[in-house]
Wavefront OBJ file of the C-alpha trace (Angstrom):
o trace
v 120.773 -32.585 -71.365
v 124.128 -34.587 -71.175
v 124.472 -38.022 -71.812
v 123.576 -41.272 -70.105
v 127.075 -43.339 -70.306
v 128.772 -45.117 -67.836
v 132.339 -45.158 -68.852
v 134.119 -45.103 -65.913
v 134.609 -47.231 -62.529
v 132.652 -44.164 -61.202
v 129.201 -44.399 -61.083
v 127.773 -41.166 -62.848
v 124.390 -39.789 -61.690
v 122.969 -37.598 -64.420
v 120.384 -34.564 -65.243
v 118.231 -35.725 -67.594
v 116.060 -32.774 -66.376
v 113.187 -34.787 -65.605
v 112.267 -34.704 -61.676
v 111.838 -31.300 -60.596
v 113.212 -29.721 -57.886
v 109.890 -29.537 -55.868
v 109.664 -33.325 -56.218
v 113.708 -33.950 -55.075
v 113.462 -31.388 -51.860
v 110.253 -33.076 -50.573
v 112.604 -36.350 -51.120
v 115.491 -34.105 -49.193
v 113.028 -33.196 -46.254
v 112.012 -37.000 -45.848
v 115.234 -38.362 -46.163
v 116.026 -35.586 -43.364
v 114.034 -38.010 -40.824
v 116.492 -40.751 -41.670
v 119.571 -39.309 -42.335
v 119.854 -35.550 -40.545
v 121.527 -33.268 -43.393
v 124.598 -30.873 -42.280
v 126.206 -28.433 -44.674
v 129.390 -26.671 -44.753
v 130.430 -23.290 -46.159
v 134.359 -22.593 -45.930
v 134.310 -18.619 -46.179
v 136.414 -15.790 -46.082
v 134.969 -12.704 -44.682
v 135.600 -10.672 -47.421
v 133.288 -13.223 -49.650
v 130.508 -11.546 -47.532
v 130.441 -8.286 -49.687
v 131.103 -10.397 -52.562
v 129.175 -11.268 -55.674
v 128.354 -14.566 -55.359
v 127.771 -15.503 -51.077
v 124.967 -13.114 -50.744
v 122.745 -14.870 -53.488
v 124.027 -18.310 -51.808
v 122.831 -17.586 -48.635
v 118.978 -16.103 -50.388
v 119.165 -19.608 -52.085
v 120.122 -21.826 -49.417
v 117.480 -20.166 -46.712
v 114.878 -21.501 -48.993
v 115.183 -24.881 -48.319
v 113.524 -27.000 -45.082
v 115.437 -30.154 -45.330
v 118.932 -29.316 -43.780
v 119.121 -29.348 -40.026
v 122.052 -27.717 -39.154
v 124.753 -25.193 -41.130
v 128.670 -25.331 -39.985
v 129.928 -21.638 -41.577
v 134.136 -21.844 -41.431
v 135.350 -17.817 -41.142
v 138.708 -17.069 -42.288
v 140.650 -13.767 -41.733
v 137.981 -11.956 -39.550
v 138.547 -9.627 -36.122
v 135.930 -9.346 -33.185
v 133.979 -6.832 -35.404
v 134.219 -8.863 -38.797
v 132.689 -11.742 -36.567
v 129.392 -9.632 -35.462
v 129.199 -8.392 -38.938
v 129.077 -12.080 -39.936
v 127.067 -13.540 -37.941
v 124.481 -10.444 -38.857
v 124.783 -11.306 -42.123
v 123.793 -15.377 -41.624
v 121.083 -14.892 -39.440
v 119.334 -14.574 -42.331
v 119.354 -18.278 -42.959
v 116.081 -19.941 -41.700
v 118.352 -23.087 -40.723
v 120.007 -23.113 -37.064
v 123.933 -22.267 -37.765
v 127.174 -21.991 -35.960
v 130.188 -20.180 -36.932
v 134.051 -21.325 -36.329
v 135.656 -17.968 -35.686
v 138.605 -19.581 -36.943
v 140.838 -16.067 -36.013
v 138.958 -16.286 -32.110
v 140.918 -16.344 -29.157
v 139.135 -20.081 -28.398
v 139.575 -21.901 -31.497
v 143.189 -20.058 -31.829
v 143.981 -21.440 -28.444
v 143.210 -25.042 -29.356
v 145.431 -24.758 -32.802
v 148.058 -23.731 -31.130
v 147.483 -26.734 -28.537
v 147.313 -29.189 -31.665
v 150.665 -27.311 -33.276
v 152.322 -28.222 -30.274
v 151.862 -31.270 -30.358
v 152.216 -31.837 -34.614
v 148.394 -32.239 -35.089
v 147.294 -29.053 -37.052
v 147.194 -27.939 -40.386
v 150.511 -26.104 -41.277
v 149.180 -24.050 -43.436
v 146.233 -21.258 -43.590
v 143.729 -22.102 -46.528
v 140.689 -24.044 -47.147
v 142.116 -27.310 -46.142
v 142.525 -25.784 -42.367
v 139.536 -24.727 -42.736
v 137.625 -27.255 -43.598
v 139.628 -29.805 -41.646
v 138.538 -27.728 -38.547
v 134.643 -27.804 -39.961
v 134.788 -31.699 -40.325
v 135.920 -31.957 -36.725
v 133.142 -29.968 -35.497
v 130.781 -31.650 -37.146
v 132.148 -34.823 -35.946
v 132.054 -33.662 -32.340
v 128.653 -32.619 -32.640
v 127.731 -35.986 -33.459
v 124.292 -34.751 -35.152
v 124.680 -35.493 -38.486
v 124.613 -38.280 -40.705
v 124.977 -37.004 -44.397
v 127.394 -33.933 -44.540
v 127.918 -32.254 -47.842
v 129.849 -29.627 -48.701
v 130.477 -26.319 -51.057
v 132.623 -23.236 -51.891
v 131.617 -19.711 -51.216
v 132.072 -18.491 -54.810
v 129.835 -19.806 -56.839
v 127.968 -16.755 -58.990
v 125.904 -18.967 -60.265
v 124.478 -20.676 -57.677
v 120.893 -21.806 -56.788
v 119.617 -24.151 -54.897
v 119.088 -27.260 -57.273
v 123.005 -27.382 -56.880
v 122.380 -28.222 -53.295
v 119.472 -30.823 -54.007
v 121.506 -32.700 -56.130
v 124.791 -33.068 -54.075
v 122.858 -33.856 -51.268
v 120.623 -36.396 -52.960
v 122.872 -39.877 -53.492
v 124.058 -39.461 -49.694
v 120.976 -38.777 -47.980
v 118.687 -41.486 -49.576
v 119.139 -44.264 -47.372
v 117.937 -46.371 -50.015
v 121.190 -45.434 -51.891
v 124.522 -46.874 -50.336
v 126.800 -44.475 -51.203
v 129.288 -43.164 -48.894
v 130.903 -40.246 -51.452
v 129.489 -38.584 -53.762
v 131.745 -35.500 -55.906
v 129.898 -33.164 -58.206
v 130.452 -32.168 -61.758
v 129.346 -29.455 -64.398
v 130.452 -28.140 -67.582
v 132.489 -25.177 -67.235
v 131.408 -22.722 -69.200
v 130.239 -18.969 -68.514
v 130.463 -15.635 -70.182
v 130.897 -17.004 -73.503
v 133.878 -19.320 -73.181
v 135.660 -22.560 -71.547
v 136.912 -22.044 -67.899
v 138.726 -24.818 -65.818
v 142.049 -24.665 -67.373
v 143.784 -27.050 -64.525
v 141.249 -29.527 -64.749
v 141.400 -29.403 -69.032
v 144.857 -28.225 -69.479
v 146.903 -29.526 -66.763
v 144.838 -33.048 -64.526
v 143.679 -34.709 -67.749
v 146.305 -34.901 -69.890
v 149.077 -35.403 -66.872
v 146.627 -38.034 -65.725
v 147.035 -39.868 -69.231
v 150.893 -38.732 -69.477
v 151.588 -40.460 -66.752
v 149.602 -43.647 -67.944
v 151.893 -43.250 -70.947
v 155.044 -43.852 -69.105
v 154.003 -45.239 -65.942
v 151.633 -48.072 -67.215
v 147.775 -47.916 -66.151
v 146.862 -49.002 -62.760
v 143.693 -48.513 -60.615
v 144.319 -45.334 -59.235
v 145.202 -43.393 -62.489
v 142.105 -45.564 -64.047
v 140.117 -44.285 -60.664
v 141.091 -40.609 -61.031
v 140.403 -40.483 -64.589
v 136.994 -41.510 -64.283
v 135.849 -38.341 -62.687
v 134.696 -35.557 -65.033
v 135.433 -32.717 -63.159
v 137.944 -33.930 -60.196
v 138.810 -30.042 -59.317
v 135.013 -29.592 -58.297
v 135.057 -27.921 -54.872
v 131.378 -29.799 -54.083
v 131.216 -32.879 -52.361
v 128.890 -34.912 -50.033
v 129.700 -37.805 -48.075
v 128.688 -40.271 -44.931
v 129.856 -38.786 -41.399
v 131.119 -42.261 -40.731
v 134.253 -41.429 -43.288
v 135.332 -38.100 -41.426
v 137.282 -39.890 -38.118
v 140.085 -41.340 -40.637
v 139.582 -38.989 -43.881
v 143.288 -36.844 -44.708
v 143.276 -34.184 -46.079
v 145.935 -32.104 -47.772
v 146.580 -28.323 -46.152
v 147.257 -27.108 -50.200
v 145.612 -26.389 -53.055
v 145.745 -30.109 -53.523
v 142.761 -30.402 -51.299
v 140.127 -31.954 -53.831
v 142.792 -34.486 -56.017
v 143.717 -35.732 -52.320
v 140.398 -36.339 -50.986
v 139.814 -37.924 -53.916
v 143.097 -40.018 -53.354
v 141.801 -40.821 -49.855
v 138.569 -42.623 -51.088
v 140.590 -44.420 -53.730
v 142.785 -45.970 -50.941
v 139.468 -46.480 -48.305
v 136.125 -47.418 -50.215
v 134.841 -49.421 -53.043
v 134.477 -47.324 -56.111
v 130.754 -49.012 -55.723
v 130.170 -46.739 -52.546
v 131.349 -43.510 -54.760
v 129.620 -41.937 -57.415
v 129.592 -38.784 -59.221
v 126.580 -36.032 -60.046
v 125.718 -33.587 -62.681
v 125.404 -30.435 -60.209
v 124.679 -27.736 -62.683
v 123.688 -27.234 -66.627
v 126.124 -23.566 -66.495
v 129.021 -23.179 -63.056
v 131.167 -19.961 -62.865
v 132.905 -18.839 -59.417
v 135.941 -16.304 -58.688
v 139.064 -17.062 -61.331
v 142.213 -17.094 -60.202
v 145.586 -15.471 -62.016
v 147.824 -17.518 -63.923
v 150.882 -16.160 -62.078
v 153.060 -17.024 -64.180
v 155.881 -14.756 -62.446
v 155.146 -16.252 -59.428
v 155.152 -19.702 -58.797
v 153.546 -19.029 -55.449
v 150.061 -17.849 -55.921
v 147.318 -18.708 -58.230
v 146.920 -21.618 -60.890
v 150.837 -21.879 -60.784
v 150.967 -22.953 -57.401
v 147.405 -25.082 -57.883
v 149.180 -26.493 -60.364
v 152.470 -27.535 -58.503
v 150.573 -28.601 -55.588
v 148.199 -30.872 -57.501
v 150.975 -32.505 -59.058
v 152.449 -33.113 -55.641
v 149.971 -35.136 -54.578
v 149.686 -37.382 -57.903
v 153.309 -38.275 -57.432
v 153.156 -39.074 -53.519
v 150.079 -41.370 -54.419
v 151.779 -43.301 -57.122
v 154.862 -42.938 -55.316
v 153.266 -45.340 -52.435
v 152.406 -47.552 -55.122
v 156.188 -48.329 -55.650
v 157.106 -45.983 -58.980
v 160.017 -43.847 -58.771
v 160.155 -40.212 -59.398
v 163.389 -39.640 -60.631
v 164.946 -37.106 -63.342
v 164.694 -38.957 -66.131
v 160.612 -40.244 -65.212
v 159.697 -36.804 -64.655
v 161.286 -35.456 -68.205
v 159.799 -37.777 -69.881
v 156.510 -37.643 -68.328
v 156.691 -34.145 -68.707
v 157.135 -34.832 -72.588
v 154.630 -36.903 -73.087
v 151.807 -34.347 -70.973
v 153.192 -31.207 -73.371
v 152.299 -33.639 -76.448
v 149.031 -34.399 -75.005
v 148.416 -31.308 -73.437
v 148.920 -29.625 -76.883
v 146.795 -31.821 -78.691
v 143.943 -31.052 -76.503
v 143.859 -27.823 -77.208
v 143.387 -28.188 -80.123
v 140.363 -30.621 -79.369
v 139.018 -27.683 -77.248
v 139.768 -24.883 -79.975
v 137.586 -26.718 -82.326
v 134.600 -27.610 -79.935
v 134.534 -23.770 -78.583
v 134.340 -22.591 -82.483
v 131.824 -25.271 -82.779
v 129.542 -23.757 -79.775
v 129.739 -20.098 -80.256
v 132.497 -19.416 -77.510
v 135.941 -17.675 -77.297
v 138.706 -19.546 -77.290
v 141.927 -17.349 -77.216
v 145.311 -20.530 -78.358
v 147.764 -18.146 -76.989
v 146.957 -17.818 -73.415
v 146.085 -21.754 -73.737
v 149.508 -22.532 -74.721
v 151.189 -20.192 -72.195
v 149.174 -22.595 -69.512
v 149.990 -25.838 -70.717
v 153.801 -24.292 -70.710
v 153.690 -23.215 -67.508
v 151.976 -26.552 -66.353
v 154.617 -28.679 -68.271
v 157.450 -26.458 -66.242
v 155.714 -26.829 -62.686
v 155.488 -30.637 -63.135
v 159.443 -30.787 -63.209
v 158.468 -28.078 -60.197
v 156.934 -30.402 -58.303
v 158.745 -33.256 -58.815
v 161.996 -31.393 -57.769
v 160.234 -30.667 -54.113
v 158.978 -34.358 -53.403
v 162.547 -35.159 -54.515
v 163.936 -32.685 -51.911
v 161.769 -32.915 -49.008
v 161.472 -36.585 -48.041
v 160.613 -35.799 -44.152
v 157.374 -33.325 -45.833
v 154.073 -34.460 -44.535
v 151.656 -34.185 -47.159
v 148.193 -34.317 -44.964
v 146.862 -33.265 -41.926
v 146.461 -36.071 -39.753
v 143.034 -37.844 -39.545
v 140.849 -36.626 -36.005
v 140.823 -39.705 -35.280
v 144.416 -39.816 -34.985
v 143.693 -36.560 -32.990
v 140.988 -37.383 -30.896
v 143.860 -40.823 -30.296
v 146.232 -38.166 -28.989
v 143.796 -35.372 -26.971
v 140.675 -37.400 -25.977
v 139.051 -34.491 -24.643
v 139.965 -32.352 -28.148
v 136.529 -33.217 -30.098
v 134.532 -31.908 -27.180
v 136.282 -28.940 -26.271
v 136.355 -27.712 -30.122
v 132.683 -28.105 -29.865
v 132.799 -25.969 -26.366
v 134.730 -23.114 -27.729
v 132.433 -22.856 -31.130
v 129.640 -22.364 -28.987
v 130.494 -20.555 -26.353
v 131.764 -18.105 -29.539
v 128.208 -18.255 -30.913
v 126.493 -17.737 -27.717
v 128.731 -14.671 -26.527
v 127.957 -13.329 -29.355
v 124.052 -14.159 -29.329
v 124.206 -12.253 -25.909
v 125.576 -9.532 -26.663
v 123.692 -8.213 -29.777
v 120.332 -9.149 -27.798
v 121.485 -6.824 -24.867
l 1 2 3 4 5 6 7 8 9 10 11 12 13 14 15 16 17 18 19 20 21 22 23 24 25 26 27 28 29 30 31 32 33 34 35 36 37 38 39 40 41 42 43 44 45 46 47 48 49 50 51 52 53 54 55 56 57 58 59 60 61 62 63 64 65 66 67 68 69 70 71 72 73 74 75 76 77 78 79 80 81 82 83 84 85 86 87 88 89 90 91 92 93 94 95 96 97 98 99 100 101 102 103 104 105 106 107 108 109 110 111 112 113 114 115 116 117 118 119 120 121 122 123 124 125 126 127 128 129 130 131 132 133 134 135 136 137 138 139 140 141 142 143 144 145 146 147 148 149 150 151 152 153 154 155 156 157 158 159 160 161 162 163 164 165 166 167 168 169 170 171 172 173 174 175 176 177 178 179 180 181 182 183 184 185 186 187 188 189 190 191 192 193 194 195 196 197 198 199 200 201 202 203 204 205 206 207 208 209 210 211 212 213 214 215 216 217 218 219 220 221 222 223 224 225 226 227 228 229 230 231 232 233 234 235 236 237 238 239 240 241 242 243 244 245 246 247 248 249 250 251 252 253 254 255 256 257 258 259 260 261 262 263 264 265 266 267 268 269 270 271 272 273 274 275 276 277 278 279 280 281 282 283 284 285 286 287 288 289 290 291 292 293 294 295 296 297 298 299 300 301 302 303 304 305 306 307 308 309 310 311 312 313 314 315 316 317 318 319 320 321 322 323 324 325 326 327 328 329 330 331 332 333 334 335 336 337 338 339 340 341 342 343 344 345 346 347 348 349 350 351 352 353 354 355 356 357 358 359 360 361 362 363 364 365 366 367 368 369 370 371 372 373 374 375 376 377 378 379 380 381 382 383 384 385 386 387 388 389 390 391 392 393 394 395 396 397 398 399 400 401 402 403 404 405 406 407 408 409 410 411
């Protein structure tokens, strides 16, 4: 059982593990009469054959209050597709697949590349960016939540509670981001949330000087957590970053648009572990090296519209003043793994928190050198502004994808 504080200009929704889950999905399935309940898996096909999706989709078939299931596919062919859509069918909810790699949906991206309007980059920001414009279009929903496909230790109370504060109409939320401790197979995980956003977060408080979007950010407990929930009334101006900076700039987004009032935060999960990425230190392209730089990126465009300047001398000695911090925490964690029986190996620690430290100056030297960069993928309803007709004809092509498909296996 975790605490019951309310430190933070986030409202924090906790597990005091005392409502059931029986009790909270017959809440779900009458909320569903109010507020109609949509979901939203980014995927990669390989994830399929994977540990954790197979037990996601036994878990989430068990439930009756969700009314519809938006499945993004990445990096699938024609076959991969069938095999797929197999493999969801054994959902009990009525689904739909974006065959992302599709001759349709492949036509209309490279419509809305023409014209500067997609996502630049493959990932789960395309991805979901395409999944939040297909749920718009269908117009259906009204709470919309969302999850990754990696989660090996997922069940289904996961999904009550990050549905729960949006779906209760007599809640007014309009956001709602999940936490959990990370902790599985005897030690601490989430080494960029510990080791690089919390301690760059109060670095930059250090030498910046606090302000309501550092004080904002800070006040989420897990800000890297891939689950979120939210109104459908937020998706027609929501931006979202292409990068790995996907779930620090969504959170940026609601700091600019709502009252923290309208966002909270939920305790998802007592235990959370999903797939780990590499270090990569060698390569400042792939894994938590590039999360790192990207996440950065997106702290210093935010503050940067706030009117503080990023130059050398800033970013050395914000840079100093997150090693110092970074260092110290450390040894904060050190102590409290020894304390609770885990594993806490100092050395590959440290190597993080040096690799962060370098990848800040990193990331500071690329806003520096590309001022013309767009950092998000514009809003749909900047989109649907440009190609009226876009919203419906995304909606077409997903369908007429489902329904080929449908066809053909039944003949």
């Amino acid at each position: 059982m975790g605490d019951f504080a309310q430190n933070s200009p986030i409202p924090t929704l906790h597990n005091f593990n005392t409502k059931s889950l029986e009790e909270m999905e017959a809440d779900l399935k009458l909320f569903s009469g109010y507020r109609p309940m949509e979901l939203i898996l980014p995927s990669l096909f390989s994830e399929l054959s994977g540990e954790a999706l197979p037990k996601i989709v036994q878990e989430i078939s068990q439930v009756n209050y969700l009314n519809h299931i938006v499945i993004g596919l990445d990096k699938a062919n024609r076959a991969e597709f069938e095999q797929a859509y197999h493999f969801f069918k054994q959902m009990r909810q009525p689904f739909s697949i974006l065959w992302n790699d599709g001759p349709r949906l492949r036509a209309i991206h490279d419509e809305l590349h023409a014209k500067n309007l997609a996502p630049t980059e493959l990932g789960k920001g395309r991805n979901v960016w395409y999944c939040i414009g297909y749920v718009n279009a269908r117009a259906k929903a009204e709470a919309v939540g969302l999850h990754d496909c990696d989660i090996t230790t997922y069940d289904r109370n996961l999904l009550a509670r990050l549905f729960y504060p949006i779906a209760n109409p007599n809640f007014h939320f309009e956001f709602c981001k999940g936490f959990y401790a990370r902790v599985a197979n005897g030690k601490m995980n989430g080494r960029v949330s510990r080791l690089l956003v919390t301690p760059l977060l109060l670095a930059m408080e250090q030498v910046l000087g606090g302000n309501d979007y550092l004080n904002f950010m800070k006040g989420f407990r897990y800000p890297l957590a891939g689950e979120f929930s939210f109104r459908k009334t937020l998706i027609p101006e929501l931006r979202i970053p292409s990068d790995w900076g996907l779930e620090v700039g969504i959170l940026s987004e609601m700091q600019r648009s709502q009252a923290t009032s309208r966002i909270c935060q939920i305790d998802l999960a007592d235990t959370y572990d999903h797939k780990h990425q590499d270090l990569s230190i060698d390569d400042a392209s792939k894994g938590l090296s590039r999360m790192s730089s990207d996440i950065t990126k997106v702290l210093i465009r935010k503050l940067a519209t706030q009117g503080h300047c990023f130059g050398a001398e800033t970013l050395r000695t914000i840079k100093a003043s997150y090693y110092r911090i970074a260092l110290d925490m450390a040894g904060f964690y050190q102590k409290d793994a020894e304390l609770n029986g885990l594993e806490y190996d100092i050395d590959k620690e440290e190597r993080a928190i040096e690799l962060f430290a370098e990848n800040i100056m990193r990331a500071g030297d690329a806003f520096s050198y590309a001022p013309m960069e767009t950092p998000f993928i514009p809003s749909w309803s900047r989109v649907l502004s440009a190609v009226p007709d876009i919203g419906y004809r995304l909606r077409k092509a997903v369908e007429e994808d489902n329904k080929e498909l449908e066809f053909s296996l039944a003949s």
